[in-house]
Biopython code that builds the backbone (N, CA, C, O; Angstrom):
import numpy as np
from Bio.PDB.StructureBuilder import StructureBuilder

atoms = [
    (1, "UNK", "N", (155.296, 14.966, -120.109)),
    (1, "UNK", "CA", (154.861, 13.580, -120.156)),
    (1, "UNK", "C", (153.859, 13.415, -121.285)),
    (1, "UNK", "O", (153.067, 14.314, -121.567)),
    (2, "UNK", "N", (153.909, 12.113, -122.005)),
    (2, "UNK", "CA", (152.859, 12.028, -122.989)),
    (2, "UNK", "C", (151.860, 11.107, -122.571)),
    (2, "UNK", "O", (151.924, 9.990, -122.057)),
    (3, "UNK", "N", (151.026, 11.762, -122.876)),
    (3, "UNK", "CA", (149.361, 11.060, -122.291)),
    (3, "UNK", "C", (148.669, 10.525, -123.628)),
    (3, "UNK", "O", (148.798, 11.185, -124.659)),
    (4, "UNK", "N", (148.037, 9.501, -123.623)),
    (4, "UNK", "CA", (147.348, 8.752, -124.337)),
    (4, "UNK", "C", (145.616, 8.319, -124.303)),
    (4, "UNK", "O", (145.459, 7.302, -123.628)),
    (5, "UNK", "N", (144.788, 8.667, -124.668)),
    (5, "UNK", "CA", (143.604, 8.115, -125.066)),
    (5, "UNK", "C", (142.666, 7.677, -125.911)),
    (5, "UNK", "O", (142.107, 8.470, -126.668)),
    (6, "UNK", "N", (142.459, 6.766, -125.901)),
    (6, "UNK", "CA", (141.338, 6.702, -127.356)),
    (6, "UNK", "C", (140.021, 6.670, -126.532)),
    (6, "UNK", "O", (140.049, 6.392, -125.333)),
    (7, "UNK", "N", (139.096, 6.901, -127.058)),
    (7, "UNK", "CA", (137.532, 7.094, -126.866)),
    (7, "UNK", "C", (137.015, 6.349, -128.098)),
    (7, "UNK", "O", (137.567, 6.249, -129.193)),
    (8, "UNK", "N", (135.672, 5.775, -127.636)),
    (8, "UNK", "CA", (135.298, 5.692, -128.850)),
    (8, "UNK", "C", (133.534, 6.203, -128.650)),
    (8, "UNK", "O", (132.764, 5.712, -127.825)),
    (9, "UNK", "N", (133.300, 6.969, -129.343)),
    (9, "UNK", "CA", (131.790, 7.636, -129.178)),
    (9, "UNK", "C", (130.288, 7.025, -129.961)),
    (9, "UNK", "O", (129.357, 7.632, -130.490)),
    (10, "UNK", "N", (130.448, 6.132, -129.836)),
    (10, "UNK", "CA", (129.026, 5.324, -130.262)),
    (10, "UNK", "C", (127.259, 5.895, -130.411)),
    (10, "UNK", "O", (126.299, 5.390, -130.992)),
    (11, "UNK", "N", (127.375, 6.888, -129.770)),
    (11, "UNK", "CA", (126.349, 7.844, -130.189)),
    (11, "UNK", "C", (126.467, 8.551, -131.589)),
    (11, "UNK", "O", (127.650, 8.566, -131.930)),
    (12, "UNK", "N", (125.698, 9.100, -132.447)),
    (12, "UNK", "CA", (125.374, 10.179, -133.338)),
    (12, "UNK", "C", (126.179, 11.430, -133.501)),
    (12, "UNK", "O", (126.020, 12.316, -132.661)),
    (13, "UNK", "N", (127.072, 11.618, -134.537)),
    (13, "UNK", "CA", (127.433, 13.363, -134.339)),
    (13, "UNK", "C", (126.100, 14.051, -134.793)),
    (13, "UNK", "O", (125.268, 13.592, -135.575)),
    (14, "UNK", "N", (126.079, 15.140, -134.195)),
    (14, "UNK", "CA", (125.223, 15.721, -135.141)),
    (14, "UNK", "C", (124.531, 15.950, -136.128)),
    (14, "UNK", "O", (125.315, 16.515, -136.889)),
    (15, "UNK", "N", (123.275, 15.863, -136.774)),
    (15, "UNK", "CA", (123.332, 15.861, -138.358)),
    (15, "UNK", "C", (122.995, 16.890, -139.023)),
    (15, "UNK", "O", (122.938, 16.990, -140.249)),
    (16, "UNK", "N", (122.658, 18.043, -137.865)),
    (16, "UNK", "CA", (122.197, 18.740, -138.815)),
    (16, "UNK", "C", (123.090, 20.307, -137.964)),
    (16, "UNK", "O", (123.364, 20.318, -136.763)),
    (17, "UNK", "N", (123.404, 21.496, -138.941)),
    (17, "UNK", "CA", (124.014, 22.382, -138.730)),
    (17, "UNK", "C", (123.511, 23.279, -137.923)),
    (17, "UNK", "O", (122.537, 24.016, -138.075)),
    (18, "UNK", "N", (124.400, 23.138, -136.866)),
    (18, "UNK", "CA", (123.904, 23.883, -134.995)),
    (18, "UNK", "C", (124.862, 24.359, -134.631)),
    (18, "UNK", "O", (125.799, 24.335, -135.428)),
    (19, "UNK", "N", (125.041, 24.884, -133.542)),
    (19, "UNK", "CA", (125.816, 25.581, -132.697)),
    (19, "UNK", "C", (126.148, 24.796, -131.914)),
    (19, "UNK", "O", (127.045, 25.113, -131.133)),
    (20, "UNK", "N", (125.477, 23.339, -131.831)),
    (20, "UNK", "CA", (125.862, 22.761, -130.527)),
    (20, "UNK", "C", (127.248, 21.433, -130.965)),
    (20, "UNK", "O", (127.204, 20.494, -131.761)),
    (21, "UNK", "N", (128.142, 21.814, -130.227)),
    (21, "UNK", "CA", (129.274, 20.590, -130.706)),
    (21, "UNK", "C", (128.768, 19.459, -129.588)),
    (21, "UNK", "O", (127.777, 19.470, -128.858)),
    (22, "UNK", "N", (129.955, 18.369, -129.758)),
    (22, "UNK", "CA", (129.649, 16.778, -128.970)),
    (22, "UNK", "C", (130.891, 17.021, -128.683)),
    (22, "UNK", "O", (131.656, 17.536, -129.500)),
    (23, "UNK", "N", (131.301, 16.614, -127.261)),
    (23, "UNK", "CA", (132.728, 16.505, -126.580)),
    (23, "UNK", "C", (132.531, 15.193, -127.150)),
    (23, "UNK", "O", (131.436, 14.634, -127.220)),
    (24, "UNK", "N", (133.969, 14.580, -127.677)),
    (24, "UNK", "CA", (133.907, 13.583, -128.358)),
    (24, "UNK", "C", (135.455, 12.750, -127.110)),
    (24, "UNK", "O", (135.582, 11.582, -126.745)),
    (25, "UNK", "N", (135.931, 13.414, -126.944)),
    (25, "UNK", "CA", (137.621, 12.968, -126.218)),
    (25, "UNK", "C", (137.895, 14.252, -124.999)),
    (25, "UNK", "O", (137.442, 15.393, -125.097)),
    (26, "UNK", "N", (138.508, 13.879, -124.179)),
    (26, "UNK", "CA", (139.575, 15.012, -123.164)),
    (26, "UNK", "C", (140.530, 14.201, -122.593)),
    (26, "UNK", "O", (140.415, 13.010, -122.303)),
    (27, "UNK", "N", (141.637, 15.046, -122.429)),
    (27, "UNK", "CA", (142.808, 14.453, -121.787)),
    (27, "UNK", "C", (143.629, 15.755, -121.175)),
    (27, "UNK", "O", (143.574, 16.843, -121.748)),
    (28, "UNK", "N", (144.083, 15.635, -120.457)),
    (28, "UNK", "CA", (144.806, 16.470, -119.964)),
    (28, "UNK", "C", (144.842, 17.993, -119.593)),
    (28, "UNK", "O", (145.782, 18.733, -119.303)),
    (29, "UNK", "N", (143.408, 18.219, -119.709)),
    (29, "UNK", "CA", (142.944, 19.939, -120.044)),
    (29, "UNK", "C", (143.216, 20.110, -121.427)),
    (29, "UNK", "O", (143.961, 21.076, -121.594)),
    (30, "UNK", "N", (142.935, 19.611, -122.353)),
    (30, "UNK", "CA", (142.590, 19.526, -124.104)),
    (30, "UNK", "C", (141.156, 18.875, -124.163)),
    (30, "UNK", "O", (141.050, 17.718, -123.755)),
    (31, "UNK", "N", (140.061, 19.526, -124.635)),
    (31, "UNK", "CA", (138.814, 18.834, -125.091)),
    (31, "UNK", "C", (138.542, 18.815, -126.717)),
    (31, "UNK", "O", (138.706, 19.786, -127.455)),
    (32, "UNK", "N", (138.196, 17.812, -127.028)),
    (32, "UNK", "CA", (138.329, 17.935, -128.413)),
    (32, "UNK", "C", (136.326, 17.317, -128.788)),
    (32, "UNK", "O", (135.649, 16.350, -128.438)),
    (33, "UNK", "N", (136.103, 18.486, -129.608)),
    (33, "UNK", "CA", (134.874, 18.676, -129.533)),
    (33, "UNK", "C", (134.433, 18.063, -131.342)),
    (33, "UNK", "O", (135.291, 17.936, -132.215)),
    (34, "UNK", "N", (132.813, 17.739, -131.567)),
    (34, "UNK", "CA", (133.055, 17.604, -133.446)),
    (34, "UNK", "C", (131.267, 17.961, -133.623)),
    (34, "UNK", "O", (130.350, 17.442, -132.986)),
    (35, "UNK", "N", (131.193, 18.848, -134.531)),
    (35, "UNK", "CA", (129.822, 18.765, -135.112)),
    (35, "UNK", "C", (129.817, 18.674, -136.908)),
    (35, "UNK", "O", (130.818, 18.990, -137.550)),
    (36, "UNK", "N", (128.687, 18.253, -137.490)),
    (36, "UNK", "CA", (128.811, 18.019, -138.709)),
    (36, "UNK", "C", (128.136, 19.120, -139.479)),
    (36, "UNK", "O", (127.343, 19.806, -138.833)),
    (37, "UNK", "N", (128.277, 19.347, -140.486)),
    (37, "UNK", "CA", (127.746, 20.926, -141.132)),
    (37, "UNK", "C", (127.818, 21.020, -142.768)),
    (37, "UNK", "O", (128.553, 20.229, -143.359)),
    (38, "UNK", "N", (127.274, 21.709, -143.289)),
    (38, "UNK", "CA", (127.298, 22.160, -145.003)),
    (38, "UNK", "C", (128.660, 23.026, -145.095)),
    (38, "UNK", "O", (129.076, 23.532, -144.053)),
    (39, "UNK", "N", (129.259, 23.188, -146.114)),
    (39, "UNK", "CA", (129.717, 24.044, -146.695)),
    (39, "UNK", "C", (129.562, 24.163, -148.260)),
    (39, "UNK", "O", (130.483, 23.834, -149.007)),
    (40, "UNK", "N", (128.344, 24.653, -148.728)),
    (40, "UNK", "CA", (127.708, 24.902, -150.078)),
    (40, "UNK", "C", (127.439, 23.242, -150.079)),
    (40, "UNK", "O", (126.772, 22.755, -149.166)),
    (41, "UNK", "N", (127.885, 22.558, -150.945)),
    (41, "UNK", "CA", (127.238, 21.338, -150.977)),
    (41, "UNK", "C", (127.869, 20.426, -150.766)),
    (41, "UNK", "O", (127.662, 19.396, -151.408)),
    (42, "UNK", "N", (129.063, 20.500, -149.591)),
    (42, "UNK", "CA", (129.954, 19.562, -148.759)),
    (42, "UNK", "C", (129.606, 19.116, -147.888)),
    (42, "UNK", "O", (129.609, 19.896, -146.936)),
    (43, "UNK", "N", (129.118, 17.741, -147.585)),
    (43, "UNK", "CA", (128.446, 17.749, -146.105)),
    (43, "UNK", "C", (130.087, 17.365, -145.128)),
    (43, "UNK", "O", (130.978, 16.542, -145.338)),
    (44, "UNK", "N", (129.922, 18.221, -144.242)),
    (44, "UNK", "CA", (131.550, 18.438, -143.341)),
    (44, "UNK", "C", (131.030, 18.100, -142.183)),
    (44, "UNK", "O", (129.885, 17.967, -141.749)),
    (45, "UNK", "N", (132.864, 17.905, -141.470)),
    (45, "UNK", "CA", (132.689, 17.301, -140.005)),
    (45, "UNK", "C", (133.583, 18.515, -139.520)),
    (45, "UNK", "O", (134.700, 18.821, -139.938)),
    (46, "UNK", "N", (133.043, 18.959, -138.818)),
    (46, "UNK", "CA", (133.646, 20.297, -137.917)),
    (46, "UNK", "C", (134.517, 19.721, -136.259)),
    (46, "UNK", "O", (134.141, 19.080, -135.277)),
    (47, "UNK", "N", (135.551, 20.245, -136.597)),
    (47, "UNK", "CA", (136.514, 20.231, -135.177)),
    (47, "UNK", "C", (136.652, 20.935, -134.127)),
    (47, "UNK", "O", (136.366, 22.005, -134.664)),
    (48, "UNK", "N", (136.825, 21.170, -133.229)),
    (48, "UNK", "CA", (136.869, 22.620, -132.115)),
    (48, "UNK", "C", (137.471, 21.709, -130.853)),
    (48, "UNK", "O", (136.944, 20.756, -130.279)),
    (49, "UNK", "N", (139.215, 22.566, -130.549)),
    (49, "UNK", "CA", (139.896, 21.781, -129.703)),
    (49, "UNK", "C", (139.494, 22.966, -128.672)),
    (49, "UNK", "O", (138.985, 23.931, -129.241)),
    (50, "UNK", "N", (139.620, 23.074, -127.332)),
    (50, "UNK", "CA", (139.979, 23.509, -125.955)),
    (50, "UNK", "C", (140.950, 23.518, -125.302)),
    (50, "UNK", "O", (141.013, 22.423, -124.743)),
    (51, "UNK", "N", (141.836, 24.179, -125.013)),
    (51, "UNK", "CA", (142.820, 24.133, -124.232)),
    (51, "UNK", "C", (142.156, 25.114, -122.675)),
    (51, "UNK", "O", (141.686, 26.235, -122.484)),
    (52, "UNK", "N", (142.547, 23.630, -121.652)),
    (52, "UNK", "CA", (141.572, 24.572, -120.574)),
    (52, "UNK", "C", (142.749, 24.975, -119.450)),
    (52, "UNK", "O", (142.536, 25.306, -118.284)),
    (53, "UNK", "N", (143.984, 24.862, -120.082)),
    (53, "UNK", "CA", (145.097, 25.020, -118.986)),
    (53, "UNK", "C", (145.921, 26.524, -119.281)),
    (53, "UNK", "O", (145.584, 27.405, -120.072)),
    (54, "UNK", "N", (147.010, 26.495, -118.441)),
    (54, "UNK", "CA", (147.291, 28.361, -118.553)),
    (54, "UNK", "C", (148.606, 28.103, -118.938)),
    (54, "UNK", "O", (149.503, 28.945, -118.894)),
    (55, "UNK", "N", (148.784, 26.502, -119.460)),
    (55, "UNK", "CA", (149.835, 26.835, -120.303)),
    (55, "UNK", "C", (149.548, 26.468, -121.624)),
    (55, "UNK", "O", (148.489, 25.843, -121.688)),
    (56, "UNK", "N", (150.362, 26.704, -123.193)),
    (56, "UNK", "CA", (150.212, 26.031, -124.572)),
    (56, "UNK", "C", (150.520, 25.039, -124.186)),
    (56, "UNK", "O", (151.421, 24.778, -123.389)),
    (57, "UNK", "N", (149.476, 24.053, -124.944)),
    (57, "UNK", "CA", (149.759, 22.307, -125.512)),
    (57, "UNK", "C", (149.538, 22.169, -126.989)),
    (57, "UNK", "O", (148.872, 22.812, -127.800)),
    (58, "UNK", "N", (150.536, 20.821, -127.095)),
    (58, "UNK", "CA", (150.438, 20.540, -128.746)),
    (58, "UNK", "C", (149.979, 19.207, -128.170)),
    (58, "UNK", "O", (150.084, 18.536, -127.144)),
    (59, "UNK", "N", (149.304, 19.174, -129.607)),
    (59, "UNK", "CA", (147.605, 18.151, -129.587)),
    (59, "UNK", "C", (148.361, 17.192, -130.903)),
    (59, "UNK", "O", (149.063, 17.825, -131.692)),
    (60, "UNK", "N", (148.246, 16.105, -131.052)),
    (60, "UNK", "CA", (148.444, 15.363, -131.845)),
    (60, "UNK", "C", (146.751, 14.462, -131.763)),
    (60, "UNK", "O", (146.408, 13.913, -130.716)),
    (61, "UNK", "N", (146.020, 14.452, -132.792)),
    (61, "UNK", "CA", (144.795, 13.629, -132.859)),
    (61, "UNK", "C", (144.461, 12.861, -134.251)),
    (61, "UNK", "O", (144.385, 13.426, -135.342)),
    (62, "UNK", "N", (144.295, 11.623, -134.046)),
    (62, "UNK", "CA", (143.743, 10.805, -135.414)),
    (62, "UNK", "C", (142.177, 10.868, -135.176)),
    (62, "UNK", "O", (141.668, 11.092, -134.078)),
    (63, "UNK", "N", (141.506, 10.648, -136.311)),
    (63, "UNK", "CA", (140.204, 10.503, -136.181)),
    (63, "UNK", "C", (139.906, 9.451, -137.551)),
    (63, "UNK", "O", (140.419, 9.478, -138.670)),
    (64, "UNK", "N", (138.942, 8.598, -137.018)),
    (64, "UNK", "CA", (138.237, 7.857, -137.966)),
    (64, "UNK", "C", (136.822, 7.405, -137.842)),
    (64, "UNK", "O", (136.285, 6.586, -137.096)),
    (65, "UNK", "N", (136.231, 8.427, -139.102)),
    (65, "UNK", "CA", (134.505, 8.285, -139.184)),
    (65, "UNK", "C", (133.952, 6.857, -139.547)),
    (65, "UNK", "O", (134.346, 5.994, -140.331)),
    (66, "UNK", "N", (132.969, 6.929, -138.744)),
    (66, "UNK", "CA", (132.597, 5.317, -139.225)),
    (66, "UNK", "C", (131.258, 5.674, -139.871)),
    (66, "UNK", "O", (130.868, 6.841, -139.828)),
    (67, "UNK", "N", (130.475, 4.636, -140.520)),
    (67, "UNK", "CA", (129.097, 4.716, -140.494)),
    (67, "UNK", "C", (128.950, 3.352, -141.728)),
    (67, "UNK", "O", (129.463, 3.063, -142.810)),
    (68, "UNK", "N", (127.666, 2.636, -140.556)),
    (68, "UNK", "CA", (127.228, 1.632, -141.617)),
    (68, "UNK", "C", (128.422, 0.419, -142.554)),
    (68, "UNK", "O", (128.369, -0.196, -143.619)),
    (69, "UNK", "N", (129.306, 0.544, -141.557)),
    (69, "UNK", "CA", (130.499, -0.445, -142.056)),
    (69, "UNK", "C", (131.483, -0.241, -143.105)),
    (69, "UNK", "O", (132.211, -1.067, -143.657)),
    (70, "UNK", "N", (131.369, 1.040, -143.281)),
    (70, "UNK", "CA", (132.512, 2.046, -143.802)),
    (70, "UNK", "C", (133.424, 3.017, -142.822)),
    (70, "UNK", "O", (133.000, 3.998, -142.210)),
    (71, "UNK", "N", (134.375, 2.660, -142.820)),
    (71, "UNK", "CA", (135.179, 3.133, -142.166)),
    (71, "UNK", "C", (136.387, 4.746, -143.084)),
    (71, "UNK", "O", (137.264, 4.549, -143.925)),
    (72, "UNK", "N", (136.191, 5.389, -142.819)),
    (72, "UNK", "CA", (137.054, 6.551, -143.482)),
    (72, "UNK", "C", (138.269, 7.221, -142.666)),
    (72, "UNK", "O", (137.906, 8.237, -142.072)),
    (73, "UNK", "N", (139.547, 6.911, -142.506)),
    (73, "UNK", "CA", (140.518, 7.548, -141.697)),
    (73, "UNK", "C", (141.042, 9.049, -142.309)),
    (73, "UNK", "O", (141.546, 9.289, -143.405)),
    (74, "UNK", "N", (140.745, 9.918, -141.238)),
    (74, "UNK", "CA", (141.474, 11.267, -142.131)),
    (74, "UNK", "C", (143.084, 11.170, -140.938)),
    (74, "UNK", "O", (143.469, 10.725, -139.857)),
    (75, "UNK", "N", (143.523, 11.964, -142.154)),
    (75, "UNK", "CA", (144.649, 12.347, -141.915)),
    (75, "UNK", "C", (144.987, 12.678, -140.426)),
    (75, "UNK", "O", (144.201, 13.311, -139.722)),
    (76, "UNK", "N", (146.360, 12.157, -139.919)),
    (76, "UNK", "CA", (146.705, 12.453, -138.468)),
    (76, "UNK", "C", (146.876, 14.249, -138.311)),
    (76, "UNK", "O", (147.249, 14.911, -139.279)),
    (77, "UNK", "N", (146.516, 14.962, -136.825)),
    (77, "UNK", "CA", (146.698, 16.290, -137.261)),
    (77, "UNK", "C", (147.597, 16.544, -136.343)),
    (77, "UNK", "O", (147.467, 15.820, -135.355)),
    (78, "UNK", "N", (148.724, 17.527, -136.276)),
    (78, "UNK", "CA", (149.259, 18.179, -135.465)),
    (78, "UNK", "C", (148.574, 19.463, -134.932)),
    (78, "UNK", "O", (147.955, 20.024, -135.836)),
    (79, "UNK", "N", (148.508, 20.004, -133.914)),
    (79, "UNK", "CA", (147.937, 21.820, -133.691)),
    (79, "UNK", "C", (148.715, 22.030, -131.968)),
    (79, "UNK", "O", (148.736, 21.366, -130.932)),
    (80, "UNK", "N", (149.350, 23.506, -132.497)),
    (80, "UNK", "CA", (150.116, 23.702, -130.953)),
    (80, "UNK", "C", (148.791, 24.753, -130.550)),
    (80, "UNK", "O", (148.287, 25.384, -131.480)),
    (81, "UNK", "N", (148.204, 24.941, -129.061)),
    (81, "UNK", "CA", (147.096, 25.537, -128.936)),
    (81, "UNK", "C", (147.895, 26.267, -127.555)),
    (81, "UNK", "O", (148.677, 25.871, -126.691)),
    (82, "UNK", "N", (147.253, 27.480, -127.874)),
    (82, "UNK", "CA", (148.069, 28.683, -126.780)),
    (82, "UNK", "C", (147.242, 28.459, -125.458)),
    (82, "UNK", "O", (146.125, 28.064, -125.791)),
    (83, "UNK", "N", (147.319, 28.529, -124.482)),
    (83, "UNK", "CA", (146.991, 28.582, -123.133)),
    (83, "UNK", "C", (145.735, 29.111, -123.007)),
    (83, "UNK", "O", (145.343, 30.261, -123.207)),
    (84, "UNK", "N", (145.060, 27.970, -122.591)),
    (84, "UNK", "CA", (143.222, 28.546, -122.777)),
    (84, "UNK", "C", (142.781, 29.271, -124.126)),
    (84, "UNK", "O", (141.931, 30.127, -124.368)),
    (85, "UNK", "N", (143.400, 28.809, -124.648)),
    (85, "UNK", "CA", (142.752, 29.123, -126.141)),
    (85, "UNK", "C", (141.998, 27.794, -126.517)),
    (85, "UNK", "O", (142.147, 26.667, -126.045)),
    (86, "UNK", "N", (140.741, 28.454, -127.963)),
    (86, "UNK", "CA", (140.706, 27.620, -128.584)),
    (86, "UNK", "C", (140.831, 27.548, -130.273)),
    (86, "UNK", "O", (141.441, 28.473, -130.809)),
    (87, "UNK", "N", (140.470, 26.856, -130.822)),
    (87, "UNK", "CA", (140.873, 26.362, -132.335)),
    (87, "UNK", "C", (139.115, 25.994, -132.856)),
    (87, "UNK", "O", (138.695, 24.999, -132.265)),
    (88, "UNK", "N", (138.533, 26.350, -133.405)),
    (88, "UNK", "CA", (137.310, 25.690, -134.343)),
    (88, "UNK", "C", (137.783, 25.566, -136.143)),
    (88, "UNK", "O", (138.291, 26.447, -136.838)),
    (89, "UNK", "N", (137.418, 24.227, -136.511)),
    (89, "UNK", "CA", (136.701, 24.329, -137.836)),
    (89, "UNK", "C", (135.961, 25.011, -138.320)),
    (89, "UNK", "O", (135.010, 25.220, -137.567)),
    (90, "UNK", "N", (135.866, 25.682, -139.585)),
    (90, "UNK", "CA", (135.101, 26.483, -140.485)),
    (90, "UNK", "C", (135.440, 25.994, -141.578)),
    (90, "UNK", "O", (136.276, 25.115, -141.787)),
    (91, "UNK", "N", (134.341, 26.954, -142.812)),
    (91, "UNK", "CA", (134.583, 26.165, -144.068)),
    (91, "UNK", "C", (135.708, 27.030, -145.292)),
    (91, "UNK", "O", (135.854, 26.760, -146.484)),
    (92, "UNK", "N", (136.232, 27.880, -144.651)),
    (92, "UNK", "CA", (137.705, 28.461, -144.828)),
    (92, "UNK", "C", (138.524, 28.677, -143.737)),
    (92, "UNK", "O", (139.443, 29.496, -143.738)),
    (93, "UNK", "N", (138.197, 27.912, -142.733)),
    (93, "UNK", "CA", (139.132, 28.026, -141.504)),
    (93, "UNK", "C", (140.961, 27.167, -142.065)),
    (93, "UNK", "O", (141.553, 26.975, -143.127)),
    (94, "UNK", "N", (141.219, 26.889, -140.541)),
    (94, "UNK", "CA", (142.514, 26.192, -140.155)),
    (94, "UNK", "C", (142.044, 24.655, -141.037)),
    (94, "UNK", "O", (140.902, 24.196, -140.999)),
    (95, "UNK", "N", (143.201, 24.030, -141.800)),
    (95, "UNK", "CA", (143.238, 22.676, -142.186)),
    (95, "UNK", "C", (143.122, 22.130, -141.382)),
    (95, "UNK", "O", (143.363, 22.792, -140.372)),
    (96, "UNK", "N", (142.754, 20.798, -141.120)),
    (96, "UNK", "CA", (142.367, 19.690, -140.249)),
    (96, "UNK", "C", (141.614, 20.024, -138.954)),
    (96, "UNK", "O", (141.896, 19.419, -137.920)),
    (97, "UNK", "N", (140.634, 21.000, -138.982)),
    (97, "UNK", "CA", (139.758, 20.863, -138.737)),
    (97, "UNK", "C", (138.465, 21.033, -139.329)),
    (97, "UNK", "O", (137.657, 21.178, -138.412)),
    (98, "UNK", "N", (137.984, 21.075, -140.288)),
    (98, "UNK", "CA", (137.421, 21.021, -141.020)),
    (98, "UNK", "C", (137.341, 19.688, -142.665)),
    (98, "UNK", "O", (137.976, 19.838, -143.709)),
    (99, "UNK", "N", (136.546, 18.733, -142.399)),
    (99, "UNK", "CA", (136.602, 18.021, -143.476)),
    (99, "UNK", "C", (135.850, 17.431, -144.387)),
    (99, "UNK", "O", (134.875, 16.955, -143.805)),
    (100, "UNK", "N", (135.797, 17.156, -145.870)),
    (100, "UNK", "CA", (134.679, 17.006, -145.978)),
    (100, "UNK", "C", (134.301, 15.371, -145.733)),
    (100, "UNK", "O", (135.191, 14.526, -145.822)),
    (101, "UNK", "N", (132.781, 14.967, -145.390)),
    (101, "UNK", "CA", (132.903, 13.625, -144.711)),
    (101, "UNK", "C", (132.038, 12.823, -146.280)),
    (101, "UNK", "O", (131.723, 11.634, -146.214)),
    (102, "UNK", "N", (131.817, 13.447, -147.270)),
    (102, "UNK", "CA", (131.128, 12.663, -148.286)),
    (102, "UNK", "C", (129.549, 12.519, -148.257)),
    (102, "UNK", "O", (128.851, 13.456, -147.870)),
    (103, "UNK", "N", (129.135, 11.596, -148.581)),
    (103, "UNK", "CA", (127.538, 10.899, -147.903)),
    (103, "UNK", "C", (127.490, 10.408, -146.799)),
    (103, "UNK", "O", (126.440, 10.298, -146.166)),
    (104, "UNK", "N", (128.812, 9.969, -146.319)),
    (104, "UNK", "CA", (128.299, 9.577, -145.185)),
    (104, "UNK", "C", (127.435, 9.915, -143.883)),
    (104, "UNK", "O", (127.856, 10.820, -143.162)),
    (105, "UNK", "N", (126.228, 9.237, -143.521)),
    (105, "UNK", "CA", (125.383, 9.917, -142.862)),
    (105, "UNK", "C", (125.457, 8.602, -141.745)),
    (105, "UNK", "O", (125.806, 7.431, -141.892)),
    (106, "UNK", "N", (124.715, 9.751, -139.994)),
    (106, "UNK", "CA", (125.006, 8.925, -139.190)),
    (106, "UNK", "C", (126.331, 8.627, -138.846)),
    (106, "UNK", "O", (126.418, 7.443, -138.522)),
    (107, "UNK", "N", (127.433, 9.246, -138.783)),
    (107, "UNK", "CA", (128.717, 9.002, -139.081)),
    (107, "UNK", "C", (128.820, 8.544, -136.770)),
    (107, "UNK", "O", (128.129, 8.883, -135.810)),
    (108, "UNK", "N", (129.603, 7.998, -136.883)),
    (108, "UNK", "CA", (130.741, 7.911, -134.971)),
    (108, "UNK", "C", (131.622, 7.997, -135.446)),
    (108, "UNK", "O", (131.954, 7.647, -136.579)),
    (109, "UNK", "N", (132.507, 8.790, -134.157)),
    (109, "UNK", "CA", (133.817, 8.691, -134.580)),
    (109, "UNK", "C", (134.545, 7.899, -133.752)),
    (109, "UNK", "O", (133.981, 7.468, -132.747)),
    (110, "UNK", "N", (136.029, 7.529, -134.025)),
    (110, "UNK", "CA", (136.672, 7.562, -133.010)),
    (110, "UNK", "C", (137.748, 8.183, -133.139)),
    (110, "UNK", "O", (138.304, 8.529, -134.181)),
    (111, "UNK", "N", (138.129, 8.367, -131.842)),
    (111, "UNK", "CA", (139.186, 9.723, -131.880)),
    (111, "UNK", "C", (140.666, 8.806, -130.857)),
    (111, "UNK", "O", (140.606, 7.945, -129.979)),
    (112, "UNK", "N", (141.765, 9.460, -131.461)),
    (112, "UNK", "CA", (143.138, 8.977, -130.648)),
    (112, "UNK", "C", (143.416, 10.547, -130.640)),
    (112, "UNK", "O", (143.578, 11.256, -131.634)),
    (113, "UNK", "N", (143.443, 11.102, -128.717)),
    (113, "UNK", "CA", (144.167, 12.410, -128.673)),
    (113, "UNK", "C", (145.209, 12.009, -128.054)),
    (113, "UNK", "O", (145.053, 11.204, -127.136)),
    (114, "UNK", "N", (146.417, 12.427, -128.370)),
    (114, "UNK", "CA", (147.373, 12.726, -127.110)),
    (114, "UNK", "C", (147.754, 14.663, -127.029)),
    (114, "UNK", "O", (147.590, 15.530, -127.887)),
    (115, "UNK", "N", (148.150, 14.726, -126.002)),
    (115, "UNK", "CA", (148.477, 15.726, -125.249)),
    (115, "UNK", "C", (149.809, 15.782, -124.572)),
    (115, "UNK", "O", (150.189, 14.793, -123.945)),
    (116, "UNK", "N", (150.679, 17.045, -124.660)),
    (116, "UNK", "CA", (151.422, 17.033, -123.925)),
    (116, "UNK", "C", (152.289, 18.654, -124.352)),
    (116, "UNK", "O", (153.262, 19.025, -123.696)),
]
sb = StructureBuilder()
sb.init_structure("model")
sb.init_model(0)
sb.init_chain("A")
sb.init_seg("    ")
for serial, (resi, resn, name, xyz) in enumerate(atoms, 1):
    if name == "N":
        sb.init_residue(resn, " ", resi, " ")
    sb.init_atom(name, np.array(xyz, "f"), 0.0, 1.0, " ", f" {name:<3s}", serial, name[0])
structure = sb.get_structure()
């Protein structure tokens, strides 16, 4: 079955480079997590999905950063995630999770996950 949610997170991501992510979306035993971070002089938005079930799911997620009345859509992502596994962004990790977000500071996101 395909499940549908959008969230929209009106609080702060992160601004400064931590260990601590923001559950931003969940659906279905998929949590999709985001913190923001450097990579040399990229200021990036870091991804980290969850799969909390004991079987693989494929994650289909859009995301679009906002801040200050700029709106930036990245690219839609596909990721098949193995059974209680998870997936993080790094700054040579997996594509689409990891991006760079520009100047934008203060960024919300909103996120469209589906699951299934």
């Amino acid at each position: 079955a395909l499940a549908f949610c959008i969230s929209l997170f009106t609080g702060m991501v992160q601004a400064q480079s931590t260990d601590d992510w923001t559950l931003q979306s969940q659906k279905n035993g998929v949590k999709l997590y985001s913190k923001t971070g450097a990579c040399g002089d990229k200021n990036m938005l870091f991804l980290r999905l969850e799969n909390t079930n004991a079987s693989a799911k494929h994650v289909n997620y859009h995301i679009i950063v906002e801040s200050e009345g700029h709106n930036m859509p990245l690219l839609p992502q596909v990721i098949e995630l193995p059974a209680s596994g998870t997936k993080s962004g790094t700054c040579d990790g997996e594509r689409g999770l990891a991006t760079d977000i520009r100047n934008i500071s203060n960024p919300r996101l909103v996120v469209v996950l589906t699951v299934n």
